[in-house]
N, C-alpha and C positions, 0 to 999 in steps of 0.2 A: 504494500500500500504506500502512495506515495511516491513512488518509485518511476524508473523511467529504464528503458535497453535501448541502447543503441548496437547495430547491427549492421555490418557489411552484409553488402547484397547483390554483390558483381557489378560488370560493365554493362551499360547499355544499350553498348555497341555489343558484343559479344555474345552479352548472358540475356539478352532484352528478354525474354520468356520468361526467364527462374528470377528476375528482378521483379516482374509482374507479381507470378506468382508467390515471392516472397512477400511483397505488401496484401495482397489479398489473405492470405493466410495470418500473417501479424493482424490484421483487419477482424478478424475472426475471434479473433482471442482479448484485441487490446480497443478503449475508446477511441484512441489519437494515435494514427498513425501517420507521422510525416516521412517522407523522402525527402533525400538530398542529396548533393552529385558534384563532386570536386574530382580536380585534376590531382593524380599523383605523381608526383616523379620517377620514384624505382619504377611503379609497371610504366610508364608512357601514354597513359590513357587516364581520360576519365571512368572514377569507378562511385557506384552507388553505396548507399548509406541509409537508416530506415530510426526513425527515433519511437519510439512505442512507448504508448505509459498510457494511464487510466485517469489522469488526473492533467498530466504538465503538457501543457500546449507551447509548442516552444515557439511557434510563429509568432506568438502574441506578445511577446517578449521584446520591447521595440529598442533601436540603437542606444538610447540614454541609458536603458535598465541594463542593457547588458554590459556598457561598459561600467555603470556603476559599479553591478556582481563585480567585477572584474577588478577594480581598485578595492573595493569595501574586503574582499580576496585575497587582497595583495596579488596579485597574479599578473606579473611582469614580464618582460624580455620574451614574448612571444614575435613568430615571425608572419602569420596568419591571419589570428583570430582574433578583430574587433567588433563593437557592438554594428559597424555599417558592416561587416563579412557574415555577421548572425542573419541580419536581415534578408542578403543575398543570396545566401546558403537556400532558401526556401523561393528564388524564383526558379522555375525549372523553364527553360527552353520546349520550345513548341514537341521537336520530335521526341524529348523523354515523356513530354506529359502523354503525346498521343498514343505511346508506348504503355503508360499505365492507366490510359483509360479504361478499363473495366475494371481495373484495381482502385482506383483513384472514388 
């Protein structure tokens, strides 16, 4: 309770089926299920990411708050993750969404 999983869930490019399938299945089990899709450098691709929890809506979560969490945290010397990359993380491009629309 309370609680939140995050969960890789393959490329888009690659896995677009068992990505589908992994949000529709999360979907099943959890209230809030978001996707999200960042580039990694070791693989060379963009790869998916699935935030799940019963309760925490991360979308909702707008740039001030997050960077507050983030200083009230102490959570420094990051080279990624600020409260404008939180917000971002949650637009998905036309052909991933079209990808998870039955999942979506």
């Amino acid at each position: 309770a309370g609680g939140a999983l995050v969960m890789h869930i393959g490329s888009p490019f690659a896995h677009a089926a068992r990505v589908a399938r992994s949000i529709a299945e999360l979907r099943s089990v959890f209230a809030r299920v978001t996707a999200y899709f960042v580039h990694i450098p070791v693989y060379g691709a963009v790869w998916g990411f699935a935030l799940a929890s019963d309760s925490l809506d991360a979308q909702s979560i707008d740039a001030l708050q997050a960077d507050a969490r983030l200083a009230a945290r102490r959570i420094g010397l990051r080279q990624f993750y600020n409260g404008a990359m939180h917000q971002a993380l949650f637009a998905l491009p036309e052909f991933i969404r079209e990808s998870l629309r039955p999942a979506m």
